[in-house]
MARDRENTOR-887808 format. One line per field, with one value per residue (C-alpha): x, y, z; residue number from 1. Coordinates in nm, 3 decimals. Last residue first. Layout:
<atoms>
x (X ...) .
y (Y ...) .
z (Z ...) .
n (NUM ...) .
</atoms>
This chain:
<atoms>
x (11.599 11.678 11.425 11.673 11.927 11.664 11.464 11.748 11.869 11.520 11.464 11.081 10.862 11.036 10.789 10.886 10.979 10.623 10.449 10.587 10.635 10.488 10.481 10.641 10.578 10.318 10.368 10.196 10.548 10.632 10.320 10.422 10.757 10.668 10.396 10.659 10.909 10.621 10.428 10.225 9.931 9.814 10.015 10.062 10.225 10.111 10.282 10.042 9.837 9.606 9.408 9.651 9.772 9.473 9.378 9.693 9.647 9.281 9.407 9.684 9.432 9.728 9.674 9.546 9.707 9.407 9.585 9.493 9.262 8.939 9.182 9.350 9.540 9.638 9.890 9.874 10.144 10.287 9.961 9.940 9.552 9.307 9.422 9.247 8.872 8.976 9.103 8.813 8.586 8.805 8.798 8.396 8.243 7.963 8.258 8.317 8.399 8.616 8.898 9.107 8.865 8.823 8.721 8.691) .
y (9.967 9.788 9.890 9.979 9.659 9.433 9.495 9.449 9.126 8.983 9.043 9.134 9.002 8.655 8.418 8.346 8.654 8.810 8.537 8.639 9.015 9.116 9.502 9.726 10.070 10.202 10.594 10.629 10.728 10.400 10.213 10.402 10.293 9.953 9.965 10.101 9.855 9.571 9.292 9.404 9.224 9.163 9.233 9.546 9.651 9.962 10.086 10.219 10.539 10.456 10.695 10.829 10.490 10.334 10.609 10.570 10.159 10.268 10.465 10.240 9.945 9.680 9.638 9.305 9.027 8.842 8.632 8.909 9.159 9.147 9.018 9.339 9.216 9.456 9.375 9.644 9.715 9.686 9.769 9.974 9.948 10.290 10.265 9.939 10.114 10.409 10.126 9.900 10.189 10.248 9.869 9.883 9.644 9.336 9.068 8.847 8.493 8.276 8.468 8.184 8.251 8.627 8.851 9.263) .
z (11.701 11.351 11.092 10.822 10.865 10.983 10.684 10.464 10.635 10.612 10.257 10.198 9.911 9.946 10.048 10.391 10.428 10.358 10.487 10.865 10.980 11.320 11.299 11.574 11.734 11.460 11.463 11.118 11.025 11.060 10.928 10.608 10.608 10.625 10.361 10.133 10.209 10.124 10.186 10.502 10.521 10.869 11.222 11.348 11.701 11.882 12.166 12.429 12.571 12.271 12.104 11.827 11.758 11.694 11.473 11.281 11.229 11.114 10.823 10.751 10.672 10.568 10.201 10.073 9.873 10.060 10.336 10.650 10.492 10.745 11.011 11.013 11.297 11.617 11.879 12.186 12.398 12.728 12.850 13.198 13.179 13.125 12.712 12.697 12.755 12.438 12.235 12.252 12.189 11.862 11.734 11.728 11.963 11.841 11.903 11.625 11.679 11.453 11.438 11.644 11.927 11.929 11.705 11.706) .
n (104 103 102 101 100 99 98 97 96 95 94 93 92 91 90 89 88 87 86 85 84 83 82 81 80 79 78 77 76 75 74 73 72 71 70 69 68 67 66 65 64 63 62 61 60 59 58 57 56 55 54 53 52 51 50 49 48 47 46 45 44 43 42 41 40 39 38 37 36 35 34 33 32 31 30 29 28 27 26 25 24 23 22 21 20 19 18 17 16 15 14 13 12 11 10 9 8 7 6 5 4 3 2 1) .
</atoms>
């Protein structure tokens, strides 16, 4: 876990954090795989589905997701919402398309 723009890392595993947030009526929880974030890296789908499974909250990812595949994955992982930003800028996802299938 960081804090502090990323620059301060918190000696708690992710899970731990998960099972103390669940007890508080959360709207949802926003998680960054900071670790990946502006590498060309995968989003860490394995985590994002534990997360899910032990919070009592929506789960919203943020971190590198670049394509449809990743999107459906993150989906059926049970992921509520993902924050989307390089990846239209640059072109690797069409807005309108994603909008289209992902609409709510």
């Amino acid at each position: 876990i960081v804090t502090t723009g990323w620059t301060r890392a918190m000696p708690r595993d992710v899970l731990d954090a998960v099972d103390e947030l669940s007890s508080l009526a959360l709207g949802a929880l926003l998680v960054t795989t900071v670790e990946r974030e502006g590498r060309s890296a995968r989003i860490d789908l394995a985590l994002m589905e534990d997360i899910v499974e032990r919070g009592d909250f929506p789960v919203l990812a943020a971190g590198p997701v670049s394509s449809y595949g990743a999107l459906s994955a993150l989906e059926d992982r049970g992921v509520s919402g993902i924050v989307l930003g390089a990846p239209l800028y640059n072109g690797a996802l069409n807005p309108r398309m994603v909008a289209e299938e992902y609409a709510a």
